[in-house]
C-alpha positions in Angstrom: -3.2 37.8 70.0 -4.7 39.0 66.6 -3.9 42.7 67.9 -0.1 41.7 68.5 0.1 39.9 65.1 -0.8 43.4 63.5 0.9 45.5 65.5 4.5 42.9 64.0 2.9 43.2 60.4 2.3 47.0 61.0 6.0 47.5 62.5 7.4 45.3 59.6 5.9 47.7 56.6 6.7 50.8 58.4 10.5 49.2 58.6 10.3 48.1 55.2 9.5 51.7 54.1 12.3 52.9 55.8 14.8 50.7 54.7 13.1 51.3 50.5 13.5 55.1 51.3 17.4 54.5 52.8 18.0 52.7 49.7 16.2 55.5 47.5 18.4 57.8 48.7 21.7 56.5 48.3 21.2 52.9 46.5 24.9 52.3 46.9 25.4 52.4 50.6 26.1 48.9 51.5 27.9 48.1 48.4 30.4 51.6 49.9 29.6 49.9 53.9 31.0 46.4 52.8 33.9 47.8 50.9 35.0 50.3 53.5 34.6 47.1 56.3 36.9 44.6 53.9 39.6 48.1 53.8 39.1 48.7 57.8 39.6 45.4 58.6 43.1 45.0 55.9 44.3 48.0 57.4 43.5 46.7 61.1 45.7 43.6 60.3 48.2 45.8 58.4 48.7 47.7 61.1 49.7 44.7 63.0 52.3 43.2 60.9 53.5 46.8 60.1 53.9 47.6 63.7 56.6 44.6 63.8 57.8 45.5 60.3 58.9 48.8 62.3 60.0 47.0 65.3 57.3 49.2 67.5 56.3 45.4 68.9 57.9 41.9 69.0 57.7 39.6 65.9 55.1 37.2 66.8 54.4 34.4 64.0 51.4 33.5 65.3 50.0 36.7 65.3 51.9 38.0 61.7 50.6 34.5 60.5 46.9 35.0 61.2 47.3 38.8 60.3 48.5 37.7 57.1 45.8 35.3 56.1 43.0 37.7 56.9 44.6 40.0 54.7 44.8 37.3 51.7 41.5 36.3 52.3 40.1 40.0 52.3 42.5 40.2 49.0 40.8 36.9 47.6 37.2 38.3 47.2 37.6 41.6 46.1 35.9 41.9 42.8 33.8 44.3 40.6 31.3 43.0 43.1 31.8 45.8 45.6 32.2 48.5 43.1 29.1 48.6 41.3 28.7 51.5 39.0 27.6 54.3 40.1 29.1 54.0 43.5 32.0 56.3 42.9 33.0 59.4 44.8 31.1 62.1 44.8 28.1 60.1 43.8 27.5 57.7 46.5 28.0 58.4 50.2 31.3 58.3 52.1 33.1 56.7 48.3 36.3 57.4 47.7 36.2 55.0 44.4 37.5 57.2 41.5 35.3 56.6 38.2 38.4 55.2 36.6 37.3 51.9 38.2 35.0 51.5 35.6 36.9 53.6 32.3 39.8 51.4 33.4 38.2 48.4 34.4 40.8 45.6 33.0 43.8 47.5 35.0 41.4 47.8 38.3 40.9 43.7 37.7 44.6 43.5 37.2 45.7 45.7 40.6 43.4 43.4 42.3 44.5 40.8 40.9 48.4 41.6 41.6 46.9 42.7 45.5 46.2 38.5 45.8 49.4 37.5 44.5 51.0 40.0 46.8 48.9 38.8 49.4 49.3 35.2 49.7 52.9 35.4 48.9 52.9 37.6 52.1 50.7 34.6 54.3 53.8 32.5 53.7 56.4 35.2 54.5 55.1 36.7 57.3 54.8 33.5 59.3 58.6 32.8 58.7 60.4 35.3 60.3 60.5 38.9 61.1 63.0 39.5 57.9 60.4 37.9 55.4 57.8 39.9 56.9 59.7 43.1 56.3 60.8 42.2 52.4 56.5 40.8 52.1 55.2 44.2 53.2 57.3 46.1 50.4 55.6 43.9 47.8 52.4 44.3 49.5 52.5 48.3 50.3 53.2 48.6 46.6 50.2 46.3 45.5 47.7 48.5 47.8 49.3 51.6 47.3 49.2 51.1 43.4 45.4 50.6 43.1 44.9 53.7 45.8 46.7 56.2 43.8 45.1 55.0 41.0 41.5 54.3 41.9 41.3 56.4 45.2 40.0 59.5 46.2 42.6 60.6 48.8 40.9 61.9 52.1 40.7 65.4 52.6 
């Protein structure tokens, strides 16, 4: 028994030491993972409600509903809180935040800001009918698409 209890402790320092060194090396990685999982999982939902926005599949309230209020809660706890500084392209692994985040930091606050209006205006329309959806994703395209051609590295 005393030889398993070291052989735990033993396995739990040589884990710790792995997870300091991850950490060493790129000290931003989950604040760049958690960001990038909050954008995959928009852009999941997005491509829901955009697929009936193009009629490539049947309006679906149910569906455009609960699409809609994942994206407005995604929207609703964005913050500087994922882009700490430092964790901007080129710096921290797999970023595509542009330092202007931080020169520009009031106007980043105010994109993300204008995302959750856009956003839960959007939870109401797109649960109405397949016309609101359509005139809620232009006000929401333009919210995202505003802070990415600002504050985004575009993909190469």
């Amino acid at each position: 028994m005393r030889l398993m209890v070291l052989m735990v402790a033993a396995g739990a320092v040589m884990a710790s030491g792995v997870l300091a060194q991850d950490a060493a090396e790129d000290p931003f990685a989950d604040a760049v993972e958690m960001r990038h999982g909050l954008m995959l999982q928009m852009a999941t939902d997005l491509g829901k409600v955009g697929a009936m926005a193009k009629d490539e599949t049947p309006y679906d309230a149910a569906v455009a509903g609960k699409a809609a209020a994942n994206i407005a809660a995604i929207a609703s706890v964005l913050s500087m809180d994922q882009f700490p500084a430092g964790s901007e392209y080129q710096k921290a692994t797999d970023s595509f935040a542009l330092p202007a985040i931080w020169e520009k930091q009031d106007d980043f606050l105010q994109k993300v800001a204008d995302l959750n209006t856009a956003a839960a205006a959007f939870q109401t329309a797109a649960a109405t009918d397949l016309d609101s959806l359509k005139a809620g994703m232009a006000a929401l395209g333009g919210a995202c698409g505003a802070c990415h051609k600002a504050y985004r590295q575009p993909e190469e």
